[in-house]
C-alpha positions in Angstrom: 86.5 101.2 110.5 89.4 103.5 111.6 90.5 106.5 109.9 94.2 106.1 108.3 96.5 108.9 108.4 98.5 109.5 104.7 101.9 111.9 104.3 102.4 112.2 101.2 105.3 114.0 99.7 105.8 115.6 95.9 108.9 117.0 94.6 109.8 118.9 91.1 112.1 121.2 90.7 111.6 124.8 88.8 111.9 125.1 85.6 113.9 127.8 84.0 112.5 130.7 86.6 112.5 134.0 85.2 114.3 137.1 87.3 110.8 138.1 88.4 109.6 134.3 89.6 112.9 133.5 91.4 112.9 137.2 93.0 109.7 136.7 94.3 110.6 132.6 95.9 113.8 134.5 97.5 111.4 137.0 99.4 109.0 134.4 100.4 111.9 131.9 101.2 112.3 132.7 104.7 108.5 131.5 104.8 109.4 128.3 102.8 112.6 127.0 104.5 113.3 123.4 105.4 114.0 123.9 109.1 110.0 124.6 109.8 108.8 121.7 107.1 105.3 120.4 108.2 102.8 118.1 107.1 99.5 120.2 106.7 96.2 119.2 105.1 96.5 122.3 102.5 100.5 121.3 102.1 103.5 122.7 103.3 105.8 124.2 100.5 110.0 123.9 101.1 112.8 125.0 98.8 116.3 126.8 99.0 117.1 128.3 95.6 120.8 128.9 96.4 121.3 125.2 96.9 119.3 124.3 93.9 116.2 124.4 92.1 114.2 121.9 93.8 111.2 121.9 95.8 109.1 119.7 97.9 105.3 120.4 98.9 104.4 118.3 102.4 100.4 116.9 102.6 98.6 115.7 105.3 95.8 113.0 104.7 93.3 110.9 105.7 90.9 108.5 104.6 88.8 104.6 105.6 90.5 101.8 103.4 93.9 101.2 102.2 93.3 102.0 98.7 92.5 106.0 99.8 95.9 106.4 99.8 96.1 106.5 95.8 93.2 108.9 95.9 95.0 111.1 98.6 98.2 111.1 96.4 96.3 112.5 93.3 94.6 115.0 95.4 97.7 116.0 96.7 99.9 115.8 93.1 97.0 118.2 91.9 97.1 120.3 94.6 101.0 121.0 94.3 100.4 121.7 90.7 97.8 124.2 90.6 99.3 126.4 93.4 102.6 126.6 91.1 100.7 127.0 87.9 98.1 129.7 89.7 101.6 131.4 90.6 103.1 131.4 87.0 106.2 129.2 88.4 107.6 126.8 85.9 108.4 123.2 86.9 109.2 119.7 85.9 109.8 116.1 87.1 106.7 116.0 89.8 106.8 112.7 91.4 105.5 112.0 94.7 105.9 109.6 97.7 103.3 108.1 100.1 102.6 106.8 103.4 100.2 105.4 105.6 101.2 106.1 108.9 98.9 102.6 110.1 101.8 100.6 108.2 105.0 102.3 109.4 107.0 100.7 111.8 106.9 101.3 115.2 110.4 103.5 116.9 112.3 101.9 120.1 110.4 104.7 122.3 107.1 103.5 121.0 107.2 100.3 121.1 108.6 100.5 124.6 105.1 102.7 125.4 103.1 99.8 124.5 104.8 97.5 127.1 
């Protein structure tokens, strides 16, 4: 059996930061910025608060059957939750997006590769 590879994306957006919350987020945002967005195993966390409250926490996955993909989302989901929560940082609307990189289509170059 071969391993599949999951990205899995959750968004939210803050919820009514206070001054202290969103001060801190603007000293770390240089850390956080969408220009250096990643999929990593222990997620990759993106905002811009001037543009608006939302945020967007990038996972890296893996697992044997198909179905690890719903397991890999919840992992993921909990993940993003408790390193806000362990923060103090209020949120809402978490929803999150997944993929299993065996399924996606194939790019031009790609495909061109396996010729």
């Amino acid at each position: 059996m071969s391993t599949r590879t999951f990205r899995i994306t959750v968004r939210g957006v803050f919820d009514n930061l206070s001054a202290d919350h969103r001060t801190a987020l603007l000293a770390d945002a240089a850390d956080h910025d969408v220009l250096h967005a990643a999929f990593t195993p222990e997620g990759h966390l993106t905002y811009d608060l001037a543009a608006r409250p939302a945020f967007t926490f990038r996972f890296l996955d893996s697992g044997e059957a198909e179905e690890d993909i719903l397991l890999a989302t919840a992992r993921a989901e909990s993940a993003a939750s408790a390193w806000l929560t362990e923060r103090g940082y209020p949120y809402k609307s978490l929803r999150s997006h997944s993929e299993d990189l065996s399924q996606a289509p194939l790019g031009k170059r790609r495909r061109r590769q396996l010729r």
